[in-house]
C-alpha positions as CSV (number, residue, x, y, z in Angstrom):
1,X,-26.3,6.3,-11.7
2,X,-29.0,4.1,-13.2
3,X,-27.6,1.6,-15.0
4,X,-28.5,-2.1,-15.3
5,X,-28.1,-5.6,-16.6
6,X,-29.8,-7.3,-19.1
7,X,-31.1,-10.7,-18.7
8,X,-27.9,-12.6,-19.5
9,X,-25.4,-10.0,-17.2
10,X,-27.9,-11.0,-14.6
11,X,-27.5,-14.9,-15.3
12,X,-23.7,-14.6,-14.8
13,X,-23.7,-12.3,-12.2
14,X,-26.4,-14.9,-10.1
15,X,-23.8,-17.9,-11.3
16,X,-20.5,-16.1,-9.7
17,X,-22.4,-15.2,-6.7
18,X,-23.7,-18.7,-6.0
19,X,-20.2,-20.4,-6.9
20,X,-18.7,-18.1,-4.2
21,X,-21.2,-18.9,-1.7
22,X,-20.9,-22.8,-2.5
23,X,-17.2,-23.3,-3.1
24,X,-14.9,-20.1,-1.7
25,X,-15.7,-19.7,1.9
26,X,-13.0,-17.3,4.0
27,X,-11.7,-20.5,5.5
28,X,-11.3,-21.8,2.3
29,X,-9.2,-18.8,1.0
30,X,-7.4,-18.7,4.1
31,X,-5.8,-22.3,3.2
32,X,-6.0,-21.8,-0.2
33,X,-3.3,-18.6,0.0
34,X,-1.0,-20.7,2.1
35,X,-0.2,-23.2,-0.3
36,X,2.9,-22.9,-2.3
37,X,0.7,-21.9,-5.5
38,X,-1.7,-19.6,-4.0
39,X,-4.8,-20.6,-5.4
40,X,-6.2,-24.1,-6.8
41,X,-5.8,-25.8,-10.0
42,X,-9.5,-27.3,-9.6
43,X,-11.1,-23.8,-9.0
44,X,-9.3,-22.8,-12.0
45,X,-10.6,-25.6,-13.9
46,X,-14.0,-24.8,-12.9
47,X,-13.7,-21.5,-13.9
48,X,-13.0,-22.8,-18.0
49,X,-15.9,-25.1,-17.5
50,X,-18.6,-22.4,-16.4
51,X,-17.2,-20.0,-19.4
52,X,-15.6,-17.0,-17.2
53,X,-12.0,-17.1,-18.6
54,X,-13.4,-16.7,-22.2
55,X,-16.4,-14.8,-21.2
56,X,-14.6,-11.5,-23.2
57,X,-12.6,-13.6,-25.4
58,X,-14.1,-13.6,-28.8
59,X,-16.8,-16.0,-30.3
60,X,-14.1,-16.9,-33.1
61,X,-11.1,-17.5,-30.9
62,X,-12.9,-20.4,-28.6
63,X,-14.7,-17.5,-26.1
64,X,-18.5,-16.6,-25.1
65,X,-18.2,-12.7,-27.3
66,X,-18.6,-11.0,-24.3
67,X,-17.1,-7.4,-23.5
68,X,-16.1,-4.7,-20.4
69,X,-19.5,-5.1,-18.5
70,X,-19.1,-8.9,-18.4
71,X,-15.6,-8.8,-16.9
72,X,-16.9,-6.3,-14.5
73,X,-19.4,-8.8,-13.0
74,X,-16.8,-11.5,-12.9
75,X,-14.0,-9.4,-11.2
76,X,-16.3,-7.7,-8.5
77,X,-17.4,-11.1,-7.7
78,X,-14.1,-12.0,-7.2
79,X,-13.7,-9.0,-5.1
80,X,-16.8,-9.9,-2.8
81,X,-14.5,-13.6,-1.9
82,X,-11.2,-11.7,-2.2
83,X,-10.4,-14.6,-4.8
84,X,-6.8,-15.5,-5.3
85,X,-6.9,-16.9,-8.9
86,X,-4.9,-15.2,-11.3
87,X,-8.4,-14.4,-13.4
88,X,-6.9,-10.6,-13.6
89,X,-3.7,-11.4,-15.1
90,X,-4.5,-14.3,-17.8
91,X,-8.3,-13.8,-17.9
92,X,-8.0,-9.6,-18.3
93,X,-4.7,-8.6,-18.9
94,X,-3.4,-11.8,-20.8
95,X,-6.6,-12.0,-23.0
96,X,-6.1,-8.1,-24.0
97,X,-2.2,-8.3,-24.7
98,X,-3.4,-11.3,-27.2
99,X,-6.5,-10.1,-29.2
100,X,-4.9,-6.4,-29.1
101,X,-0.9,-7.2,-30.4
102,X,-1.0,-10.8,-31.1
103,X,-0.5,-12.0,-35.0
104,X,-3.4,-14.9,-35.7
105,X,-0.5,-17.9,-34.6
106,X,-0.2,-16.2,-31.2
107,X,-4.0,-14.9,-31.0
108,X,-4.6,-18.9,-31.2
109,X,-3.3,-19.3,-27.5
110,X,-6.4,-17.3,-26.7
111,X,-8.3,-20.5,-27.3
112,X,-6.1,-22.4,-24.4
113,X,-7.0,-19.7,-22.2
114,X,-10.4,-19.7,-22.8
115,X,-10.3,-23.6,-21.9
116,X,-8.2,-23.1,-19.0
117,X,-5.1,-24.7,-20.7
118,X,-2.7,-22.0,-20.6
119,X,-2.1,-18.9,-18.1
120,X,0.2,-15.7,-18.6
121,X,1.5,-12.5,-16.8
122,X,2.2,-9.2,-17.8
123,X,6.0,-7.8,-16.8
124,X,6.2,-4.5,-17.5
125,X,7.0,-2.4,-14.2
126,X,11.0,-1.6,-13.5
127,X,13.0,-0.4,-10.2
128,X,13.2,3.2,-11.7
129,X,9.7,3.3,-13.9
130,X,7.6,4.0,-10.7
131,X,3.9,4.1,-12.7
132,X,5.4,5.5,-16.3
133,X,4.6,2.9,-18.7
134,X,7.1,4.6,-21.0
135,X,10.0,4.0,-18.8
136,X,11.6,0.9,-20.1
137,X,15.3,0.3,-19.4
138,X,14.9,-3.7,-20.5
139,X,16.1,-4.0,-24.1
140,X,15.4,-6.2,-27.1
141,X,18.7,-6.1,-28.9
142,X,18.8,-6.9,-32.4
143,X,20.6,-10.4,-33.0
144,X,20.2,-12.1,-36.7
145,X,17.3,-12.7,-37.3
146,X,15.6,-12.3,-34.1
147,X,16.3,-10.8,-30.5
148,X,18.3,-10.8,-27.5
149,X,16.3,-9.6,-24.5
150,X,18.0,-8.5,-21.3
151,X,16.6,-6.5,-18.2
152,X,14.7,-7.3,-15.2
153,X,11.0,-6.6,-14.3
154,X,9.3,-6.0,-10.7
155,X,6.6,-7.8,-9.1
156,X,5.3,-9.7,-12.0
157,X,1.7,-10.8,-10.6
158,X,1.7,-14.6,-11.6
159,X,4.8,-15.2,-13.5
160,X,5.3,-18.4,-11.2
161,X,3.1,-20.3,-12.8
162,X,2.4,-18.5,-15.8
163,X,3.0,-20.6,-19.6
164,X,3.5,-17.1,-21.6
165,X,5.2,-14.2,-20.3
166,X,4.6,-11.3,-22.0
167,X,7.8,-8.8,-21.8
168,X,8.0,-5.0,-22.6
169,X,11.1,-4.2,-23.9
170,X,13.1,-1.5,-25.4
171,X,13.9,-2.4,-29.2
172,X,15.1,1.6,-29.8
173,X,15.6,5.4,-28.3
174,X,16.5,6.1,-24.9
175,X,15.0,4.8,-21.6
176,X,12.2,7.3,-21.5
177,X,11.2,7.5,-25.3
178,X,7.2,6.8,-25.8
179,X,9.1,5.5,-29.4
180,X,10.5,2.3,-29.2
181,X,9.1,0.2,-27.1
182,X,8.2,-3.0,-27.8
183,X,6.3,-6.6,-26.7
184,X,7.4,-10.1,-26.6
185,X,6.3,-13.1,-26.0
186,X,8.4,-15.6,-23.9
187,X,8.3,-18.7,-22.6
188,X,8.2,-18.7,-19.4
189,X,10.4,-21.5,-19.0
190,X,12.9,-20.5,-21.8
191,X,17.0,-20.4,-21.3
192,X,17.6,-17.5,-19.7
193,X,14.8,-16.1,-17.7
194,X,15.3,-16.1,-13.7
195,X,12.9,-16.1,-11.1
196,X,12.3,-14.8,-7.4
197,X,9.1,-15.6,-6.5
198,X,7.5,-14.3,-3.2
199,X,4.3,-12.9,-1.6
200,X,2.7,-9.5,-1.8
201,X,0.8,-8.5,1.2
202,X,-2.4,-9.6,0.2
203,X,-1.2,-13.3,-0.1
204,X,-0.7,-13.4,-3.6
205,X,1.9,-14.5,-5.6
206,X,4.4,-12.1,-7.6
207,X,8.2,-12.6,-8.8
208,X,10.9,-10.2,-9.5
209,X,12.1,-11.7,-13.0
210,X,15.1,-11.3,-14.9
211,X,16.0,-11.6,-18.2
212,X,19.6,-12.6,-19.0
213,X,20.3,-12.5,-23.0
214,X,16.6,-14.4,-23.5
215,X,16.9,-15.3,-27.4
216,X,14.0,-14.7,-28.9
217,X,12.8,-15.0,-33.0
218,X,11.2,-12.2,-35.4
219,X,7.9,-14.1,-34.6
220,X,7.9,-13.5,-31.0
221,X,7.4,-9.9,-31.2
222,X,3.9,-9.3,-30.0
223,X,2.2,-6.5,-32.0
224,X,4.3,-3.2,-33.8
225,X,7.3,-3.6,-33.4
226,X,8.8,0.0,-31.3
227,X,5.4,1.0,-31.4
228,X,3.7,-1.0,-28.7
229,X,3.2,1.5,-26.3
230,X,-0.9,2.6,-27.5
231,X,-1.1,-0.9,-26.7
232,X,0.3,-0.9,-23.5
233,X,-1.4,1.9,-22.5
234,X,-4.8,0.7,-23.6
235,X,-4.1,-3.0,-21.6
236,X,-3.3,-0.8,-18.7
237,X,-6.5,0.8,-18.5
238,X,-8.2,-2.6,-19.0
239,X,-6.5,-4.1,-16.3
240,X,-7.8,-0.9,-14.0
241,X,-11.1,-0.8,-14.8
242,X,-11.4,-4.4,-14.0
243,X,-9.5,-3.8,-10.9
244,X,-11.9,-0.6,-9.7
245,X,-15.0,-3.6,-10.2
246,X,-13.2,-6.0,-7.8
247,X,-12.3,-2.8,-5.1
248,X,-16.1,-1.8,-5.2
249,X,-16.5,-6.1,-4.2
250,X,-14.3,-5.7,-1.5
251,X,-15.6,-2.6,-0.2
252,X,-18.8,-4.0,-0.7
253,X,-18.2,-6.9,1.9
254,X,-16.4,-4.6,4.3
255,X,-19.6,-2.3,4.3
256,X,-22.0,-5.3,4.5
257,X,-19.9,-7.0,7.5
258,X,-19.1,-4.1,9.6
259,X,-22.9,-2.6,10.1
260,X,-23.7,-5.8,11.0
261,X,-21.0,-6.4,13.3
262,X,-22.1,-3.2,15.1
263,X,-25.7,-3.8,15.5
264,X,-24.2,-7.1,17.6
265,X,-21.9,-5.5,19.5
266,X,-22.6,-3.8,22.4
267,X,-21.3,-0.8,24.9
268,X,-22.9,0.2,28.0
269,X,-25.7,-2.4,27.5
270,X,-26.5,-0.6,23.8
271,X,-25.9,-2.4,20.4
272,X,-23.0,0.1,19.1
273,X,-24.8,0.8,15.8
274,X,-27.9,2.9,17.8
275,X,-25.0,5.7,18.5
276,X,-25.5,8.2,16.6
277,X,-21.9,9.2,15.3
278,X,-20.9,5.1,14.4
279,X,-24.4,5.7,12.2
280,X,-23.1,8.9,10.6
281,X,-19.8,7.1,10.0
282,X,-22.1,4.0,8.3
283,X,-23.1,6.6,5.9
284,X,-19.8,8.0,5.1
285,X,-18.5,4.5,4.1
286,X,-21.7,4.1,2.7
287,X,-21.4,7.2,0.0
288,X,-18.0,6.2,-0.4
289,X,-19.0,2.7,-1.6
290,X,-21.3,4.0,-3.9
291,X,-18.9,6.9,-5.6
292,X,-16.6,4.0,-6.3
293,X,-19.3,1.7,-7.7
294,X,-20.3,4.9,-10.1
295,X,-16.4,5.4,-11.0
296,X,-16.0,1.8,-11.7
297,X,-19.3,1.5,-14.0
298,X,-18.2,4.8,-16.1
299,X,-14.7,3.4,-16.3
300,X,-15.6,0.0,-17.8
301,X,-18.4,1.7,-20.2
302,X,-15.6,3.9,-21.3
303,X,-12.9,1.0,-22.4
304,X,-14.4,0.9,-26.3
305,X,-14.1,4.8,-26.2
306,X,-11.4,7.1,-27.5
307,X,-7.7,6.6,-26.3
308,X,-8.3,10.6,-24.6
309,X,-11.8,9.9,-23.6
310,X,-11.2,6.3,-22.2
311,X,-8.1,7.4,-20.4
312,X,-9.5,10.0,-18.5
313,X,-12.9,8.2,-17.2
314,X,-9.9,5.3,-15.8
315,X,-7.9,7.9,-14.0
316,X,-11.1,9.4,-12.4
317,X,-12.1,5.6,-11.4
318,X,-8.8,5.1,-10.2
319,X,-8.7,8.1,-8.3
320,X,-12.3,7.6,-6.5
321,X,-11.2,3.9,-5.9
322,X,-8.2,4.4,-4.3
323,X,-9.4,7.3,-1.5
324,X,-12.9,5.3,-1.2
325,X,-11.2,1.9,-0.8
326,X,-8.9,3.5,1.3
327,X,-11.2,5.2,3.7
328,X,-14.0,2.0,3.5
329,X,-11.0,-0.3,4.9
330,X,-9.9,1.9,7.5
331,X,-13.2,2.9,8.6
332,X,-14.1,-1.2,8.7
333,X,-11.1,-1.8,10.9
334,X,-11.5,0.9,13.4
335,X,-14.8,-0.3,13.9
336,X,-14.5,-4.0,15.0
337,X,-11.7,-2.8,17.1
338,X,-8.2,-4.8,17.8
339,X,-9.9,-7.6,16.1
340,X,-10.1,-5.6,12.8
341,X,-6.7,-6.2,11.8
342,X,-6.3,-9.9,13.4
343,X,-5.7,-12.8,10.6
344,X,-8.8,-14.7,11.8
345,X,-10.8,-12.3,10.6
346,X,-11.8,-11.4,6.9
347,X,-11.6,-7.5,7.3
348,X,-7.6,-6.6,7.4
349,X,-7.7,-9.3,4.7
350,X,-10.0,-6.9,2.3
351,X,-8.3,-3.6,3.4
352,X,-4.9,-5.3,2.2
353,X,-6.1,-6.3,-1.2
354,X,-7.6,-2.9,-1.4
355,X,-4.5,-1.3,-0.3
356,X,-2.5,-3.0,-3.5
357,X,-5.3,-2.3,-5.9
358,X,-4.8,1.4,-5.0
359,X,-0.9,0.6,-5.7
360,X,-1.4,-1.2,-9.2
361,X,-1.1,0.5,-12.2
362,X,-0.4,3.7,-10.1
363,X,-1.7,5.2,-6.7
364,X,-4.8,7.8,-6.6
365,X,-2.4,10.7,-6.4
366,X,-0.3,9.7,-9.8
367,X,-3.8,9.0,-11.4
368,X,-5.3,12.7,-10.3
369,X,-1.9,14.2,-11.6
370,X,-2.6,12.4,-15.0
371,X,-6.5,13.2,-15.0
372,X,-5.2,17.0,-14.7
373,X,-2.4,16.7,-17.3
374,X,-5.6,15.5,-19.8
């Protein structure tokens, strides 16, 4: 696919690639995920200053104006130093919950983000939802003039140190109605709302979070009220095409790092990279690399398209990034040996993040089952 940027894409795209080789080294993010946070407060801030948190966030609303292709440069940069900010849940997710659903008093929190001010997460999985969006057992119950929300969402990326949490909730109609459903937008330290925090393989930081009888106003509903569900939808394929961008940056490195490994190791007095089936198996990773990049490029181009049209091109991405990230990582591994999956070294690190990239927002196999109901 020939597709390319223009001068200013290639500006930003030089500015992530130098701040990653300048300030997030692998030893770096090895100390960086074993802190209680997870990531660092300076990097963060540093982030805000050089304009990526509000790069999609509009002119208007305190941002730079930019759009899909932008946030595809940042997040596979992210991907190529397996960065541990929470840029896809506050800078992607966060940003599109707000400028999508929020009235103009809530859109205003867009601003804060943009600076690096405020940060938010997105709970909207359940025990029993698996990857249907539309499966929402949390309620919203009507209570005067406002809300009482009760439930309990599942690994909530960031919501340990997220300001807003934004809540999908069931205001009317049964657990499994596409009708009904609802967002909010909750304090994240307001009475009521319980936390167990913990890590996900790949070292970051999710929570379990529960929601006993949360009281909530009329202004705290985020968007239609039981109609939020286009919405949710629309986030949700946001949040994946960004996420294909950062798989095709760790698959990327993985490529990059394991055909040089084996032109330095060597086997019966021969660099490992001159036999002839490793070199065929170089290939393979390196087709599957490049399907993925093409996937992840279609699905980003395809976010301002038609609900149909845009959904499809993000379950065909997902698809192609979760059997190409898969087979890149276990293809990386096998080939530095016992070493491969050893914390010293970056690879099993990659192939782990990969592994829950696959798993977000639903696994290749629940995304070709929704291609083929489309």
């Amino acid at each position: 696919m020939d597709f390319q940027y223009n001068d200013e894409q290639k500006l930003l795209a030089d500015s992530v690639e130098r701040w990653l080789r300048e300030k997030y080294s692998f030893e770096t993010w090895r100390k960086l995920v074993a802190t209680e946070q997870g990531f660092a407060p300076a990097n963060w801030a540093e982030m805000a200053e050089l304009g990526w948190l509000g790069v999609a966030v509009p002119e208007g609303m305190g941002g730079l104006g930019g759009g899909a292709v932008e946030q595809m440069i940042i997040m596979e940069g992210l991907g190529w130093g397996l960065v541990a900010e929470p840029y896809l849940w506050t800078a992607v997710v966060g940003k599109s919950l707000l400028e999508l659903a929020g009235n103009p008093a809530q859109q205003a929190l867009l601003a804060g983000l943009a600076e690096g001010k405020l940060q938010l997460a997105f709970a909207f999985a359940e025990p029993q939802a698996r990857y249907d969006l539309h499966d929402v057992a949390t309620t919203a119950k009507a209570d005067g003039a406002g809300f009482m929300l009760s439930g309990k969402k599942i690994v909530v990326g960031n919501a340990a140190t997220a300001d807003w949490l934004v809540v999908v909730a069931r205001t009317s109609g049964d657990q499994r109605d596409k009708s009904g459903i609802s967002l909010f937008l909750v304090a994240a330290n307001a009475p009521g709302v319980q936390r167990r925090d913990y890590r996900t393989v790949d070292h970051r930081r999710a929570s379990d979070v529960t929601f006993d009888g949360v009281t909530l106003g009329a202004d705290d509903v985020l968007g239609p009220k039981d109609a939020a569900l286009p919405i949710v939808e629309e986030v949700a394929d946001r949040a994946m095409a960004a996420m294909c961008a950062e798989a095709v940056g760790c698959m990327t490195v993985l490529h990059r790092d394991t055909l040089a490994y084996t032109k330095q190791r060597k086997q019966f007095g021969r660099a490992i990279a001159d036999f002839q089936v490793l070199q065929h198996r170089m290939v393979d990773m390196m087709i599957a690399l490049e399907q993925a990049k093409t996937m992840a490029i279609v699905a980003n181009l395809k976010l301002g398209a038609a609900p149909k049209e845009r959904a499809r091109a993000v379950a065909a991405a997902k698809v192609q990034i979760g059997r190409s990230g898969r087979f890149v990582g276990q293809q990386a591994v096998q080939l530095h040996g016992g070493m491969g999956m050893s914390d010293e070294l970056p690879v099993g690190h990659y192939m782990k993040r990969l592994m829950i990239i696959d798993t977000l927002f639903g696994s290749a196999d629940h995304h070709q089952k929704r291609f083929a109901s489309m």
